[in-house]
C-alpha positions as CSV (number, residue, x, y, z in Angstrom):
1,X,-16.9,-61.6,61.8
2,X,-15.3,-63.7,58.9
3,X,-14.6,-67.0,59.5
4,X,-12.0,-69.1,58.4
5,X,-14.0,-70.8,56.0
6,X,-14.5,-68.0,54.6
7,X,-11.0,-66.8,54.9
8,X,-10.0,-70.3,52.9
9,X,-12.8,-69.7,49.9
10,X,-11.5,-66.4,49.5
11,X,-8.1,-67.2,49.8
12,X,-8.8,-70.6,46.9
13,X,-10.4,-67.5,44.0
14,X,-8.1,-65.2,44.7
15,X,-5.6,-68.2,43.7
16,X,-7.5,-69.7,40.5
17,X,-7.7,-65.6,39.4
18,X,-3.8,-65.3,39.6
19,X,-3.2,-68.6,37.9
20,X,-5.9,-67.7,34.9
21,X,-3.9,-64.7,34.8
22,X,-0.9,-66.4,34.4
23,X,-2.7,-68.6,31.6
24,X,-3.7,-65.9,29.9
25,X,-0.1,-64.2,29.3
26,X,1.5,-67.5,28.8
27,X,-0.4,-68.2,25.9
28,X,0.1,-64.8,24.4
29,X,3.8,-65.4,25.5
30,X,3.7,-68.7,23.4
31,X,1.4,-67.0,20.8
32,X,4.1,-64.5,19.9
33,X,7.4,-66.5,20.4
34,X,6.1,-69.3,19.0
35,X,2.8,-69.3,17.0
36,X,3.4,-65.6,15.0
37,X,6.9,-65.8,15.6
38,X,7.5,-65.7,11.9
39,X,5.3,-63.4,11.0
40,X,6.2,-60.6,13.8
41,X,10.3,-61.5,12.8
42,X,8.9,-60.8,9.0
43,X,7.2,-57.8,10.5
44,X,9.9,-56.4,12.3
45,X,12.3,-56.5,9.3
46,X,10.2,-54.8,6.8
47,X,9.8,-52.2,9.7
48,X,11.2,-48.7,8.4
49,X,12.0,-45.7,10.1
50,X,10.6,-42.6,8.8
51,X,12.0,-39.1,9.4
52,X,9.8,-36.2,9.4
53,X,10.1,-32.3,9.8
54,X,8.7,-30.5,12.4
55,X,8.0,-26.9,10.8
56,X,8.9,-23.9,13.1
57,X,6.1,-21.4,12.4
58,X,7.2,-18.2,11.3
59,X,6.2,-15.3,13.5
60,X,3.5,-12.4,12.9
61,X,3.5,-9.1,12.0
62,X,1.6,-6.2,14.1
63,X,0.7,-2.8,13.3
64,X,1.8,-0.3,16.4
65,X,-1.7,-1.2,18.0
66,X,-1.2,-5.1,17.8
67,X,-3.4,-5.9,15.0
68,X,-2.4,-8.7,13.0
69,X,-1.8,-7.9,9.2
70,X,0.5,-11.4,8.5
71,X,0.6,-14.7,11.0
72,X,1.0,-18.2,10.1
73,X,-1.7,-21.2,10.2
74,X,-1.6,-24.4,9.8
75,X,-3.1,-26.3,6.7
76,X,-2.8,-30.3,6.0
77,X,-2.0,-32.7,3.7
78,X,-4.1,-35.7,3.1
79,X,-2.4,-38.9,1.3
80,X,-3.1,-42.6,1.5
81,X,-1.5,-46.1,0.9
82,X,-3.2,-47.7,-2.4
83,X,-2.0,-51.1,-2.0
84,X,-3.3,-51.1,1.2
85,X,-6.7,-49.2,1.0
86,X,-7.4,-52.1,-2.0
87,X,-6.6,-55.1,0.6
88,X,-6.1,-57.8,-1.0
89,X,-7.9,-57.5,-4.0
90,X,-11.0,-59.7,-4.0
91,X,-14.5,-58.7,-4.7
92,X,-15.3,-57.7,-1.4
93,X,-12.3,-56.3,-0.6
94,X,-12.6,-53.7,-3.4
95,X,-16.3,-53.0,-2.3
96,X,-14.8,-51.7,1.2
97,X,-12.1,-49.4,-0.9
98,X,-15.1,-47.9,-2.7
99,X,-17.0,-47.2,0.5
100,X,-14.3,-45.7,2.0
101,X,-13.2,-43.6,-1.1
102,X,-16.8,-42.3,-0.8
103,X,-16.5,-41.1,2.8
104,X,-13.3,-39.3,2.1
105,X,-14.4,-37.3,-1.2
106,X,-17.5,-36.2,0.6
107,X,-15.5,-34.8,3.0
108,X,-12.5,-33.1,0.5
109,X,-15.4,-32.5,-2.0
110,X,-13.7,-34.4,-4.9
111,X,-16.3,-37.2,-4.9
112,X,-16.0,-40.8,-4.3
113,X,-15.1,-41.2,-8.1
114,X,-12.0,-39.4,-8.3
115,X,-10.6,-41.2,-4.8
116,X,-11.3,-44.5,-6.4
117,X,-9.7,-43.3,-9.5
118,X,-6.5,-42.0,-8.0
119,X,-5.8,-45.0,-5.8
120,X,-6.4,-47.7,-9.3
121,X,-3.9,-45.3,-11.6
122,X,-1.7,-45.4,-8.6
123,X,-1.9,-48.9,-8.7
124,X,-1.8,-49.7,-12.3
125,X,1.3,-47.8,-12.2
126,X,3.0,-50.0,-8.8
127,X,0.6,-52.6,-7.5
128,X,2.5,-52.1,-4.4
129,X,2.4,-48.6,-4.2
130,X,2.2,-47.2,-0.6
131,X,1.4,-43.6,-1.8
132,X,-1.0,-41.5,-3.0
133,X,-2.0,-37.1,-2.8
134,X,-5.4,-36.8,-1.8
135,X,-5.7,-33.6,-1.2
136,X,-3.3,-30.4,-0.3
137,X,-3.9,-27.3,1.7
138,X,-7.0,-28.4,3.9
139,X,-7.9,-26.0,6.7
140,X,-9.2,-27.6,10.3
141,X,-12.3,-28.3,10.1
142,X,-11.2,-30.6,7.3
143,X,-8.8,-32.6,8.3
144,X,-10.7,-33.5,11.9
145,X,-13.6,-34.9,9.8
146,X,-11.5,-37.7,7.5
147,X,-9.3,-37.8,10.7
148,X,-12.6,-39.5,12.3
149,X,-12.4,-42.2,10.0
150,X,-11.5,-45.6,10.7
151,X,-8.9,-46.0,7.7
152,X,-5.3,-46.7,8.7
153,X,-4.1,-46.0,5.7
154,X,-5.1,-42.7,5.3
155,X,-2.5,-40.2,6.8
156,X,-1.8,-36.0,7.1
157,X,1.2,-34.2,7.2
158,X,0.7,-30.6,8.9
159,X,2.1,-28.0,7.0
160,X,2.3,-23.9,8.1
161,X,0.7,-21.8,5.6
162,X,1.1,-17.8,6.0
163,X,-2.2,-15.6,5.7
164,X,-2.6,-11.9,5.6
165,X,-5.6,-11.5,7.0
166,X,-7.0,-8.3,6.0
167,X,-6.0,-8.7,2.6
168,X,-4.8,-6.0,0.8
169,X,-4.0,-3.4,3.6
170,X,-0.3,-2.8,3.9
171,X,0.2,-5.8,1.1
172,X,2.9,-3.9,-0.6
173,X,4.8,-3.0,2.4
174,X,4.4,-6.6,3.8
175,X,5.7,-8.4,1.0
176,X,5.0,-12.2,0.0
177,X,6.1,-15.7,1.2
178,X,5.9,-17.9,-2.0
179,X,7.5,-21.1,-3.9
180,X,9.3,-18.6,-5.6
181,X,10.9,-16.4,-2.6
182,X,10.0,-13.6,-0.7
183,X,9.0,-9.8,-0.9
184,X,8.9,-7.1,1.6
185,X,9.3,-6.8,5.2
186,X,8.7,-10.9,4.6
187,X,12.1,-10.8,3.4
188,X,13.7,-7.5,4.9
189,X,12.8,-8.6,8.4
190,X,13.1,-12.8,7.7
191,X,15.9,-12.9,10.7
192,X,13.3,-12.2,12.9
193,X,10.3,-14.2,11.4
194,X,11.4,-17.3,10.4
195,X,11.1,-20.3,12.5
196,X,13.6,-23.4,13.0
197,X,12.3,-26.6,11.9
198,X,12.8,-29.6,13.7
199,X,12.8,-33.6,13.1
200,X,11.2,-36.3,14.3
201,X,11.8,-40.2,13.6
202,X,9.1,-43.0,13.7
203,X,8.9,-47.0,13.0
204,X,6.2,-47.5,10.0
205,X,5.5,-50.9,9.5
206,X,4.6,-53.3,5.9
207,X,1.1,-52.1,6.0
208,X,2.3,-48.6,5.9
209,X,1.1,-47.5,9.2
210,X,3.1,-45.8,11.7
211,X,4.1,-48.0,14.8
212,X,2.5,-46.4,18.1
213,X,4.7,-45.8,20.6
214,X,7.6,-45.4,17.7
215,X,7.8,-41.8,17.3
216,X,11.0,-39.8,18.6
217,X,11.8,-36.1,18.4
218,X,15.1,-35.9,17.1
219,X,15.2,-32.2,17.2
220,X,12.6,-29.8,18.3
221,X,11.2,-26.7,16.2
222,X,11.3,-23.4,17.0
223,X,8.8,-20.6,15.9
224,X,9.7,-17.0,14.9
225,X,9.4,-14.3,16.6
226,X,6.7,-11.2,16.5
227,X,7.4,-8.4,14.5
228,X,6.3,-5.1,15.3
229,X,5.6,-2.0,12.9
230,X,4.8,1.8,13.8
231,X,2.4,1.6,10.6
232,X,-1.5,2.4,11.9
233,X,-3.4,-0.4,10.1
234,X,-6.8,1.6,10.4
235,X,-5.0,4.8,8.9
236,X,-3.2,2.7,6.5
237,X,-6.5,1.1,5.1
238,X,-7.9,4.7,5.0
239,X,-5.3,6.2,2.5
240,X,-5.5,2.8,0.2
241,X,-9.5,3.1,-0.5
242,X,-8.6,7.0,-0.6
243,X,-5.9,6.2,-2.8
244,X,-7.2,4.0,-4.9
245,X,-10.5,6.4,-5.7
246,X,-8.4,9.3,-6.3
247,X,-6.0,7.6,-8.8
248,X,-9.3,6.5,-10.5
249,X,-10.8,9.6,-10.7
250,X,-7.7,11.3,-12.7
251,X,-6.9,8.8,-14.3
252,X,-3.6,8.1,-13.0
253,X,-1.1,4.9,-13.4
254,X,-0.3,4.8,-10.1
255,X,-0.1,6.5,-6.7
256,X,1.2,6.6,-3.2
257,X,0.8,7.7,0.0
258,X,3.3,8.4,2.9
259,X,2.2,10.2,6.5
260,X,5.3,10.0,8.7
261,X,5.2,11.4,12.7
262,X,7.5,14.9,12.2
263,X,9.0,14.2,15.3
264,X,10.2,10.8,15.5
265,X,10.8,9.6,12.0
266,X,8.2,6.4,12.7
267,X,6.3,6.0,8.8
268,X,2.1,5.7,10.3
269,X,1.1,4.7,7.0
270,X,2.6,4.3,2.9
271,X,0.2,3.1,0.7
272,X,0.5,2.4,-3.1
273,X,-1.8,1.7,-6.2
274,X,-2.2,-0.4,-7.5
275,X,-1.9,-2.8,-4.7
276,X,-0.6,-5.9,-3.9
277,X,-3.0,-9.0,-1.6
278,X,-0.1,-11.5,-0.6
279,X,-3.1,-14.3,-0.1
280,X,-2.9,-14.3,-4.3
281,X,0.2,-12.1,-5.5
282,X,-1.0,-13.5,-8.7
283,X,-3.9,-11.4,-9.2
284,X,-1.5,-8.0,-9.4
285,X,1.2,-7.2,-12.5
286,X,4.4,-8.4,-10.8
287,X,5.6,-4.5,-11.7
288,X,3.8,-3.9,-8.7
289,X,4.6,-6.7,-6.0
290,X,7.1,-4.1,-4.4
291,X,6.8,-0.6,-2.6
292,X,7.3,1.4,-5.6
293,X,7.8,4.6,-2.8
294,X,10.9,2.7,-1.5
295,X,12.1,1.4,-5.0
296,X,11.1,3.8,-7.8
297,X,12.8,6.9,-7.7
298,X,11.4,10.3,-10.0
299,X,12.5,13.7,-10.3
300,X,10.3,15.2,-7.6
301,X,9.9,18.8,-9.3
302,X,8.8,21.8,-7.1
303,X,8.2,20.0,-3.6
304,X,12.5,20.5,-4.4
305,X,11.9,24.6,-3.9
306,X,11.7,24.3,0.2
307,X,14.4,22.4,0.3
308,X,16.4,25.2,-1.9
309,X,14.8,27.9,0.1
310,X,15.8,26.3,3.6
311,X,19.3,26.8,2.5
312,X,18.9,29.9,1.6
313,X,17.4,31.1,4.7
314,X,20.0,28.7,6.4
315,X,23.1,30.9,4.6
316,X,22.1,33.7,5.4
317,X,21.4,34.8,1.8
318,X,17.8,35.4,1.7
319,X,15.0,35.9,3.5
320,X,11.2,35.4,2.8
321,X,10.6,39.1,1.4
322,X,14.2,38.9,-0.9
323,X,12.6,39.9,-4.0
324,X,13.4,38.6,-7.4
325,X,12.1,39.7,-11.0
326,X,10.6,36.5,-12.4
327,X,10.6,36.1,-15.9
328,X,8.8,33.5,-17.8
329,X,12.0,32.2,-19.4
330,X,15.7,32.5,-17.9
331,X,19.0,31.9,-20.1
332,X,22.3,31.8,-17.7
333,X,24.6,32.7,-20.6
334,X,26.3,29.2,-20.0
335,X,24.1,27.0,-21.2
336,X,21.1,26.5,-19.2
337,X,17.7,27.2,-20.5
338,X,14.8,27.1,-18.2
339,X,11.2,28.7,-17.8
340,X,8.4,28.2,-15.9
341,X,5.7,26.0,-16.4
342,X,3.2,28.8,-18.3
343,X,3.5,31.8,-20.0
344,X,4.0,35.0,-17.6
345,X,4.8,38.5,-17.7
346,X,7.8,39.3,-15.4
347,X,6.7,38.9,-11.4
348,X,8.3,41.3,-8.9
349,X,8.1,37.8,-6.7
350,X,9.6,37.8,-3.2
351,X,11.0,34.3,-1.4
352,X,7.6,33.7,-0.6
353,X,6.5,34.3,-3.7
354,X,8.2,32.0,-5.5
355,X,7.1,29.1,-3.5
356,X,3.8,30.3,-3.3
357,X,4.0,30.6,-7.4
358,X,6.3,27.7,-8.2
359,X,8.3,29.6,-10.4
360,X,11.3,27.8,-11.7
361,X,13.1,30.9,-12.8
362,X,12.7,32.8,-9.5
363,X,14.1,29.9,-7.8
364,X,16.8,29.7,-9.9
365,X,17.6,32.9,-9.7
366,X,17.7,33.7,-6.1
367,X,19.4,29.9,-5.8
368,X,22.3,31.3,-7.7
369,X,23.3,33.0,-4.4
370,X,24.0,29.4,-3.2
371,X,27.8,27.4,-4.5
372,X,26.8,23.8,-6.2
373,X,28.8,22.1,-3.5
374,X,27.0,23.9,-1.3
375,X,23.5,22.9,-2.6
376,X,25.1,19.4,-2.9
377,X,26.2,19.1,1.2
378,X,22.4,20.4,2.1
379,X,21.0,17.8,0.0
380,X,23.0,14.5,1.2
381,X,22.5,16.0,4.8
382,X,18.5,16.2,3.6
383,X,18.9,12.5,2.9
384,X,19.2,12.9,-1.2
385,X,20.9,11.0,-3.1
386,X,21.5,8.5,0.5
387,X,20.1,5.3,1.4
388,X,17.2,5.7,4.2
389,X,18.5,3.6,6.7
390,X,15.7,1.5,6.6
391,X,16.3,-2.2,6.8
392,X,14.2,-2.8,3.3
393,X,15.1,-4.8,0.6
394,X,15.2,-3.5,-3.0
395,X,15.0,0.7,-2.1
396,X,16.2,3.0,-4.2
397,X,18.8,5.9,-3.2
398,X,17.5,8.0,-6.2
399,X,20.2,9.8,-8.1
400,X,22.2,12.6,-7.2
401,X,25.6,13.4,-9.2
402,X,28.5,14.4,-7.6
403,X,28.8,18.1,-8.5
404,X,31.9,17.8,-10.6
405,X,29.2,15.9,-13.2
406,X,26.9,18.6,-13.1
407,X,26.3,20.6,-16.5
408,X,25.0,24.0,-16.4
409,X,21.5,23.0,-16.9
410,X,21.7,20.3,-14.1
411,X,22.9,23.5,-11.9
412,X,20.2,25.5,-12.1
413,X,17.3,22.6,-12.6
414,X,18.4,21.1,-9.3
415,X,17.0,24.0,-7.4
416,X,13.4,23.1,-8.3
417,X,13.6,19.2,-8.8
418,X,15.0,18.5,-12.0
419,X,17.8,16.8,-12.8
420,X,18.0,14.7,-9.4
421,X,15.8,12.3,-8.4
422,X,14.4,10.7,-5.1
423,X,11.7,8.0,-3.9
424,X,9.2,9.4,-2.5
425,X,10.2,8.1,1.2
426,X,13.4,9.9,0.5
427,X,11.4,13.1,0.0
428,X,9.3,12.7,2.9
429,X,12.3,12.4,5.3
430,X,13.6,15.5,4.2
431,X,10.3,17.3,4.7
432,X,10.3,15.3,8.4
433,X,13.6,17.7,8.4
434,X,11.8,20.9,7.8
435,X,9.1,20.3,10.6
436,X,11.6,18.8,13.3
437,X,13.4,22.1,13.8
438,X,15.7,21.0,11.0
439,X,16.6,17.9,12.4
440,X,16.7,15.2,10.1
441,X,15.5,11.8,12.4
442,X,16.0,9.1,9.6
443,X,12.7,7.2,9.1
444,X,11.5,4.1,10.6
445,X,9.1,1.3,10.0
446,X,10.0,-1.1,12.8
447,X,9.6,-0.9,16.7
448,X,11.1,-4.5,17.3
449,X,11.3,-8.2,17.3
450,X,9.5,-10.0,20.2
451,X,11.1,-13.6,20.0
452,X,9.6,-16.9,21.1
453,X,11.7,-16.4,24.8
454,X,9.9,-13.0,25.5
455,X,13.0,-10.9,25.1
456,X,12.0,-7.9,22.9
457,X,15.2,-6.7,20.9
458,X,14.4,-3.2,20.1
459,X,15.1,-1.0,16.9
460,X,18.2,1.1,17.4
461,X,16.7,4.7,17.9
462,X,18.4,6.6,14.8
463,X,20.9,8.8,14.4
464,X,19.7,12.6,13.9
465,X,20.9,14.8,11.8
466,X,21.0,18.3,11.6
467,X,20.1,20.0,8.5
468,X,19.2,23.5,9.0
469,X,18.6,26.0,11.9
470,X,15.3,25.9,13.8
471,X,15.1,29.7,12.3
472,X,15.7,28.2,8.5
473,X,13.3,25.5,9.1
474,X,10.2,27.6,11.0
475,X,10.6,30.2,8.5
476,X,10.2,27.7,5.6
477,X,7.3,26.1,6.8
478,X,5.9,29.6,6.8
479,X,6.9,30.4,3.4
480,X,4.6,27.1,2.5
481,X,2.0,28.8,4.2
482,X,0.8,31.0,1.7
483,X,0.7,28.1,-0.7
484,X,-2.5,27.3,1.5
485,X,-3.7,30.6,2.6
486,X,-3.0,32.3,-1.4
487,X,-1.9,29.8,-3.5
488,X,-3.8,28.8,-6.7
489,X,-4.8,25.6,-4.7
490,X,-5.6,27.0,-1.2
491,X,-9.2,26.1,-1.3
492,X,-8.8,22.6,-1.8
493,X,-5.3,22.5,0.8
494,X,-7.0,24.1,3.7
495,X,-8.2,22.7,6.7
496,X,-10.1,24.7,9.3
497,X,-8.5,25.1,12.4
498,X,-5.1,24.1,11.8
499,X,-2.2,25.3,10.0
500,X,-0.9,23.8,7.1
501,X,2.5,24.6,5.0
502,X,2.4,22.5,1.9
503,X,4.4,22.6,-1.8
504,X,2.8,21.3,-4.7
505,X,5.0,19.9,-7.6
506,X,4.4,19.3,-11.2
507,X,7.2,17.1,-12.6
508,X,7.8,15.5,-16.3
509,X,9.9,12.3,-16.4
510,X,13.1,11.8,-18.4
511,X,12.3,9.6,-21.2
512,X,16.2,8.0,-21.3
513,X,17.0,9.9,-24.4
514,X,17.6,13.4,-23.4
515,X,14.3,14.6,-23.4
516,X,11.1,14.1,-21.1
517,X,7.7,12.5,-21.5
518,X,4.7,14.5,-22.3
519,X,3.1,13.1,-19.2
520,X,3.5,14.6,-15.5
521,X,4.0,13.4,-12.1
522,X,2.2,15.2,-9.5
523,X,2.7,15.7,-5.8
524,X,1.6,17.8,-2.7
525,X,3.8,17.5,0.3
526,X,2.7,19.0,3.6
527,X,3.6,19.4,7.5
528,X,0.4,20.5,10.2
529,X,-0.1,22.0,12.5
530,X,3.0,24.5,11.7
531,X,2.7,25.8,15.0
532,X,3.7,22.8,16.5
533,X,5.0,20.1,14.0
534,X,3.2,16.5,14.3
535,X,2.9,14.9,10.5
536,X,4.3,15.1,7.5
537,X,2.1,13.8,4.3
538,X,2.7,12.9,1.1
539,X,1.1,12.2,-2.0
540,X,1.9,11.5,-5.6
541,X,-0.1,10.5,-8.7
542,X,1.7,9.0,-11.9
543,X,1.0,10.6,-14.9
544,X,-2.8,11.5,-14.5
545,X,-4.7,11.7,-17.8
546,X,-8.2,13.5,-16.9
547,X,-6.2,16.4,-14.7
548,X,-2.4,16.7,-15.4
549,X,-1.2,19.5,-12.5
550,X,-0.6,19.0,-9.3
551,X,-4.7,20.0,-8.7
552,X,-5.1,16.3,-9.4
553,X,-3.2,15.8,-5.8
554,X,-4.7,18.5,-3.6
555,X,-8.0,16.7,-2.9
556,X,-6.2,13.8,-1.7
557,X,-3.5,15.4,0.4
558,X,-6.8,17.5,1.8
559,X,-8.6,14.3,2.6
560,X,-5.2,12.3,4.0
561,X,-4.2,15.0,6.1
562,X,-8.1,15.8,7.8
563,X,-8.1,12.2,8.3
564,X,-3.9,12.0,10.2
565,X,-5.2,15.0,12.5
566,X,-8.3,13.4,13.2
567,X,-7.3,9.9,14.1
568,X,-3.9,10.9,16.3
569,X,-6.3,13.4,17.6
570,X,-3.8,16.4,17.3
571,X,-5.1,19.8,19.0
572,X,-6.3,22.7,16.5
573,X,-3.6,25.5,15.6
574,X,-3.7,28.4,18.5
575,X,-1.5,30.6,16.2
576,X,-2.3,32.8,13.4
577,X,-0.7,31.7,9.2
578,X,2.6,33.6,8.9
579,X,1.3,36.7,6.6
580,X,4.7,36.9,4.8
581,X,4.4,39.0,1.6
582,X,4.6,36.9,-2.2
583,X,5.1,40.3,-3.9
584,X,7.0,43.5,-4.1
């Protein structure tokens, strides 16, 4: 029971705490309208508002299994306020700036020395300088440690740093984000990737320390969105060690890689060498910062002669056992003066033959049977001579004159890939052609943008194109056949248990006076199974040294092809080769 004594005692503290209360805030109020009231007015004044940018981060980029190959982190910015790390300038005041210089350089790693020596020639320079770099680019781990401190005057700025994090894979097809622009899908796909930055304002007072409470977004930033490719990473990392050994075991200049899905157009892996790492773009010849198979088109030599023979077979005008006379050299009467690439007596060769043989003059020949404009149409339809479609900056659309240009040399050496030229993506979608029924599906790197919503805007699903009959287009790929079942090559082309139709090509460059270079520029190109069309592959070497045929090629397309059939896990042919005969 409480009595009302006790009720009164109670009731007097409770009184005297209210009224010490009071006390309390009416000498602050006092303390800051009257006692500091100059100062705070003084402090208020020099008050400044800063404005600041909020960085939207730019988006990622996935391979078709969600693997990360490019994504943005953050990295900060360290700086500090000389005039006021140094105080004001009395002995003891400086021994405090040393102190502290020493804690921060044993956490940046630039020693106590340097800190002190940055924030003195900052000062000899302004003694009321508010600003000095520490340090630039420091990860995490970093900037929570000298964020522990108990300096004021040291500050961080966030800044978003992009980071390819395994390195070299895909670099070349990727691209670059740098000072000096960008590269590659970087800046192909940059409507999709790049984030909105935003701004934010806050009060920083004399002593060059943000006001709490001050800060106000003026705008907010907005990240990127996700960009997703059809490119296999694990396949893509495959054929650049492959790659890169091969083209160092002939060696080559360069070389690249392509392995497109037949059916669908979607590019599973292009690799080049040498190759670029976008973490230090530096480190390769700028020569090769771009995806030379995109950009740098060459006269693509025999892989041209299924092309040639598809129309062919197409018109009506041959089949695989027409039979030609080969001779080593072959003179039109009009100008054009051609012969294959070594010494031969005539070759009773058929169709077949002459693919399986590479001969230039049989090609020609039986070619003959085919108008110019004709040859022309089937090539532009092939995708020759035409842009790929593909959203990416700096590709090449080779070079194909219009017919009416066309000497009689050009005539004839555009049957078996000279006097045109193409990139090698160019020359894979045609060959996508050939094992799609002869249904050109123009080639794709892209599935789509995820943006920072969660809506998903989707590449367009292209346009096909019909090239050849299914006929034309089945009976080629059997033609290319006995190029692995017979050919000079077979041993190294064949794989056991599936089917494989392949040309090999052999190909001088013009040198840009009329003549060519004594070096070559070997290919094989290749669709398996043929029963049932699911890859196309490509590979080219520039100008090998040690082997200078297209036997510098074969063990890689071998090796890139076991390993596309292998990962996708395609079934084994049930179907026997197509035994078409090469001679007569």
């Amino acid at each position: 029971m409480i009595t009302r004594k006790t009720m009164r005692r109670r009731t007097t503290v409770t009184m005297l705490a209210v009224a010490a209360t009071v006390g309390i805030l009416g000498a602050k109020l006092v303390d800051i309208q009257v006692v500091r009231a100059d100062d705070l007015q003084k402090q208020s004044v020099t008050a400044k508002e800063v404005k600041e940018t909020l960085s939207g981060a730019r988006g990622s980029i996935l391979d078709a299994n969600g693997t990360v190959l490019a994504t943005t982190v953050y990295r900060y910015t360290a700086q500090l306020s000389p005039s006021d790390a140094i105080g004001d300038g009395s002995p003891s005041a400086r021994t405090k700036m040393v102190e502290a210089a020493n804690a921060i350089g044993a956490i940046t790693g630039q020693g106590g020395a340097a800190i002190v020596t940055l924030i003195d020639k900052a000062l000899k320079a302004d003694p009321g300088s508010k600003y000095a770099l520490v340090k630039t680019g420091m990860d995490v781990a970093t900037f929570n440690k000298l964020d522990k401190l108990p300096y004021p005057w040291l500050t961080f700025t966030k800044v978003p740093a992009r980071t390819y994090p395994n390195g070299a894979v895909a670099g070349n097809l990727l691209g670059y984000v740098s000072s000096g622009g960008k590269g590659g899908l970087e800046d192909s796909e940059n409507g999709c990737l790049a984030g909105e930055n935003g701004s934010e304002t806050y009060q920083r007072g004399a002593d060059g320390v943000a006001i709490p409470g001050s800060t106000v977004v003026q705008k907010p930033a907005k990240d990127g969105g996700t960009l997703k490719l059809t490119v296999d990473s694990d396949l893509q990392w495959f054929a650049e060690q492959t790659l890169a050994q091969q083209v160092g075991a002939v060696g080559a200049k360069f070389g690249f890689v392509t392995v497109a899905e037949a059916k669908t157009g979607k590019i599973k892996a292009i690799a080049q060498w040498p190759a670029l790492d976008p973490n230090n773009i530096d480190a390769t010849s700028p020569g090769y910062w771009g995806l030379l198979p995109f950009s740098t088109p060459y006269e693509p030599g025999s892989t041209f002669k299924a092309l040639t023979a598809s129309m062919l077979i197409d018109q009506g005008k041959a089949t695989p056992t027409s039979q030609v006379l080969a001779p080593y050299r072959f003179q039109s009467g009009h100008g054009a003066d051609l012969h294959d690439s070594g010494y031969h007596d005539d070759e009773r060769l058929t169709l077949t033959g002459v693919l399986m043989n590479s001969s230039n003059t049989g090609m020609s020949i039986l070619g003959s049977a085919l108008s110019d404009q004709t040859r022309y149409d089937y090539l532009k339809k092939f995708g020759i001579g035409v842009d790929t479609g593909i959203p990416y900056n700096g590709q090449s659309s080779g070079i194909l004159n219009p017919v009416k240009d066309w000497d009689d040399q050009t005539k004839y050496a555009t049957m078996f890939g000279q006097g045109v030229s193409a990139t090698q993506v160019q020359m894979v979608s045609a060959y996508q052609a050939l094992a799609n029924n002869g249904v050109r599906v123009p080639l794709t790197l892209v599935e789509g943008c995820t943006h920072p919503d969660g809506t998903v805007t989707d590449v367009p699903a292209p346009k096909p194109i019909k090239v050849v009959s299914p006929g034309a287009a089945k009976t080629t790929l059997g033609m290319m056949e006995s190029v692995v079942t017979s050919g000079e090559l077979a041993r190294q082309l064949q794989i056991p248990g599936y089917r494989v139709a392949a040309k090999t090509g052999t190909a001088q460059q013009p040198d840009g006076h009329g003549g060519y270079l004594p070096s070559y520029y070997v290919s094989v190109m290749g669709v398996a199974p043929v029963d049932n069309p699911q890859y196309v592959v490509s590979v080219n070497l520039g100008y090998p040294t040690t082997i200078t045929s297209s036997a510098a090629a074969a063990p890689l397309f071998h090796t890139i092809m076991s390993q596309v059939l292998k990962t996708f896990r395609v079934k084994p042919s049930t179907t026997s080769p197509a035994d078409y005969p090469p001679y007569y």
